[in-house]
N, C-alpha and C positions, 0 to 999 in steps of 0.2 A: 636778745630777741629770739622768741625761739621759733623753727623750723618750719617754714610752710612750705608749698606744694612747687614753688616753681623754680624749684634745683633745678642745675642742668642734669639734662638727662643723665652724660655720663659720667656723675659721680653718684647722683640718687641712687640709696640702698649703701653706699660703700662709705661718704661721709658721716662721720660722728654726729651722735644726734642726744643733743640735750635736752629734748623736751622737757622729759619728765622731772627736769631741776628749776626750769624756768619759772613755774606758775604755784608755788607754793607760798603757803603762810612766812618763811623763816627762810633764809637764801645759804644756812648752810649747808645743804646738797647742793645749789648753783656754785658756790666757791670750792667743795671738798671734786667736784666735777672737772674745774677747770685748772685747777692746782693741778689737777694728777696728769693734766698735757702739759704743763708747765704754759696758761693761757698766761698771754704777758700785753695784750695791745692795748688795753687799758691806759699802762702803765705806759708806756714807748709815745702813745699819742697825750700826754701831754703835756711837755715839755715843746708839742709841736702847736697845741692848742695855745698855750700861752702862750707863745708867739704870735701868734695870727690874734687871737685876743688884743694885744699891743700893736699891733700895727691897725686893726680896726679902729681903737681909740683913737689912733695918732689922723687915721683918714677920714673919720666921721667925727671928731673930735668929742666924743663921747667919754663916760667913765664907768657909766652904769649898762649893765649890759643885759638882753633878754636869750636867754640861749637856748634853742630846742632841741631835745639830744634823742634821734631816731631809734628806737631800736633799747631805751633807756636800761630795759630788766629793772632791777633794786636799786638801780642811781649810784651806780658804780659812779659815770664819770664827773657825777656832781658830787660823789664823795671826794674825791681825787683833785678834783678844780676847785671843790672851796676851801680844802685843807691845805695842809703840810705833806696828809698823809701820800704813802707812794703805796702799791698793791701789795706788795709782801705785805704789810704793815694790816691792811685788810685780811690779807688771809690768816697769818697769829691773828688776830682780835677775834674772829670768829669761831677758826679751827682748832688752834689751840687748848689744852681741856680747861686751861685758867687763863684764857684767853677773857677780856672784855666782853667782848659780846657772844662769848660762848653761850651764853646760857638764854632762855628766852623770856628774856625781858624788855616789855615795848620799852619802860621807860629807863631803863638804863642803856640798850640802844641809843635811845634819843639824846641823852646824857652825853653819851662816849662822844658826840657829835657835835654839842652842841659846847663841851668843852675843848674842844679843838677846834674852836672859833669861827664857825662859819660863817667865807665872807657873804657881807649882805650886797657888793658889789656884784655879782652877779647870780643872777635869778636862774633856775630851771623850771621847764616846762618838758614833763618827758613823754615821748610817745613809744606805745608798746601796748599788743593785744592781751601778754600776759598779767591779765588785773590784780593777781594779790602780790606780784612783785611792786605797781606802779603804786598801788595801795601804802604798802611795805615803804617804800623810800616816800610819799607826801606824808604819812605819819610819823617820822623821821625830820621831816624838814629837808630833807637834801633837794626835793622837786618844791617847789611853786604849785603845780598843776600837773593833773596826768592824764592822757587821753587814751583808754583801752579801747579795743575793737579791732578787727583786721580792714586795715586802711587798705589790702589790695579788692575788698568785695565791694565797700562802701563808704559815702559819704560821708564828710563830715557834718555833725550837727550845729545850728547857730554858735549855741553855749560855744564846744569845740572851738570853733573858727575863733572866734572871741577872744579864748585864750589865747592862742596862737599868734595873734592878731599882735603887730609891731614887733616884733623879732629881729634881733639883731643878726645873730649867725643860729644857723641850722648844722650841727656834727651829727657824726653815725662814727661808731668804732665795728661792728660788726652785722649789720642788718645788711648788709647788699648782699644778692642771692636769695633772701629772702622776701625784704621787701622789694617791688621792683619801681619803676620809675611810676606806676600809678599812684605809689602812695605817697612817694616826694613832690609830683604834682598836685596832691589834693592837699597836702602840709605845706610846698610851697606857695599856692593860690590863696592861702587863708592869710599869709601874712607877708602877699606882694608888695601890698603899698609903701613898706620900709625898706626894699629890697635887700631883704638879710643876705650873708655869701653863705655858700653852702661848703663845708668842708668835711668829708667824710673820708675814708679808709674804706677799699674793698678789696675782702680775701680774695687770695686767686684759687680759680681762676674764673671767679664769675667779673662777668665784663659791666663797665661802666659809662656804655655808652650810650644805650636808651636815656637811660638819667640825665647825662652831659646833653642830648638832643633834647629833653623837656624841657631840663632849664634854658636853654638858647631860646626858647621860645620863652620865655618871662628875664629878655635881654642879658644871659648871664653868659661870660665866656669862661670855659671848664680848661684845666690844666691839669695835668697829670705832673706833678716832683718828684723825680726818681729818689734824689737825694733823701726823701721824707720817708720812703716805702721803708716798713716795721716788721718786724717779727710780730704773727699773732698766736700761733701756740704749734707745740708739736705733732708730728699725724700721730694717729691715735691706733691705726694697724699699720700693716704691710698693702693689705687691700684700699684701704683710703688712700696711702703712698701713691701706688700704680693708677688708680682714677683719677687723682685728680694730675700728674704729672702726666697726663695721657689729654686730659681734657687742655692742659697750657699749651702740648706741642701742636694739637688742635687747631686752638685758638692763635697760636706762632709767638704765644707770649714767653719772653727769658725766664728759665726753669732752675736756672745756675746756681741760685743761694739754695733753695730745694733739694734737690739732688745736692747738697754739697753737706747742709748742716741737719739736715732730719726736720726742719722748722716749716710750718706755712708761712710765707709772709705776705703785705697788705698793702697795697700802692694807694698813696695818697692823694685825692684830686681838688683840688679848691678852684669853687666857684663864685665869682664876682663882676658887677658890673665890669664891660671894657674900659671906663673912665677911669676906673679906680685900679692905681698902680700899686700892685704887693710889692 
């Protein structure tokens, strides 16, 4: 998803800014972008998805699953959740110069996708302001539906809500900081009635508490799993380094893996009715 305005202040200007990758016809600038931090949460979140997927079933006793992925870009994580494939495996396909989807072609994209067996077990529905990436991945098949617009200025539309509408689980792998709890209220109100869990990832050090305080109010109790918390890519300067390690001790959040391995990482929060035991 890419960058809108309400960074914290003290890393605005010093964190890495992918705009200009996000909103294009063809996502090999968003891939050759994130390669080169070595972005990896994609890939760490979901082995953690699928789990929670399975225990979902097991609690709702469900099989077929409706999934809204925040923050979607090119459907990264619906390429990764209905394949085999793991991210390296996306980045040779695109990057590589005899790579698969190096070259730009919609229907050999679709192809490369479609023979790697997309399950029809579970559906995406992706949300993201950036339109020719959401474009890009329902012409693919990897989304169901895609909802553009910036959810933090305005409402959703009927149509919108509609799709939205019976949702099982709500993820995000990187939209927190960007989007803020306005837009997961107005994505979670459209598809209350099924009380989907919300399971997202948020880099540090933006905080995930506003969020965790909406959803309690459409009865959801929010957990933070340490054990769950991912690598999501390397800092990008020495200046990104100091802001945003400046901005954790701030906040009084553990800096330790940071300051240890050069990596940002992403704490994990699942949200779920109280009745319902993870």
């Amino acid at each position: 998803m890419a960058p809108a305005s309400g960074l914290h202040s003290s890393i605005q200007g010093a964190k890495q800014d992918f705009t200009a990758a996000y909103n294009r016809k063809w996502p090999h600038a968003y891939f050759r972008a994130h390669l080169a931090l070595d972005y990896m949460i994609p890939d760490r979140a979901k082995p953690v998805f699928e789990r929670i997927f399975a225990d979902y079933r097991r609690v709702r006793n469900k099989t077929w699953l409706k999934i809204i992925d925040v923050g979607c870009s090119y459907g990264v994580n619906a390429a990764l959740l209905r394949t085999d494939l793991d991210l390296d495996d996306l980045y040779a396909a695109y990057l590589e110069p005899s790579g698969s989807l190096s070259r730009r072609q919609e229907t050999e994209h679709r192809a490369f996708f479609r023979d790697r067996g997309l399950r029809d077990d579970i559906q995406f529905v992706g949300v993201d302001p950036s339109f020719r990436a959401v474009r890009y991945a329902r012409n693919l098949g990897l989304l169901k539906a895609g909802i553009t617009g910036d959810l933090e200025t305005r409402d959703l539309t009927p149509n919108e809500r509609c799709a939205l509408a019976g949702a099982d689980i709500i993820i995000s792998t990187g939209c927190v900081g960007y989007a803020t709890a306005r837009t997961f209220a107005r994505v979670y109100k459209a598809s209350a009635t099924s009380h989907p869990w919300v399971v997202a990832f948020a880099m540090h050090p933006f905080s995930y508490d506003d969020i965790a305080r909406t959803l309690r109010g459409f009865a959801l109790e929010t957990k933070v799993v340490d054990r769950l918390r991912q690598r999501q890519r390397r800092f990008s300067t020495p200046t990104e380094r100091q802001a945003i390690l400046k901005a954790m001790a701030k906040l009084g959040m553990e800096d330790r893996l940071e300051r240890t391995t050069g990596y940002i990482y992403a704490s994990c929060y699942i949200s779920a009715p109280s009745r319902e035991v993870l």
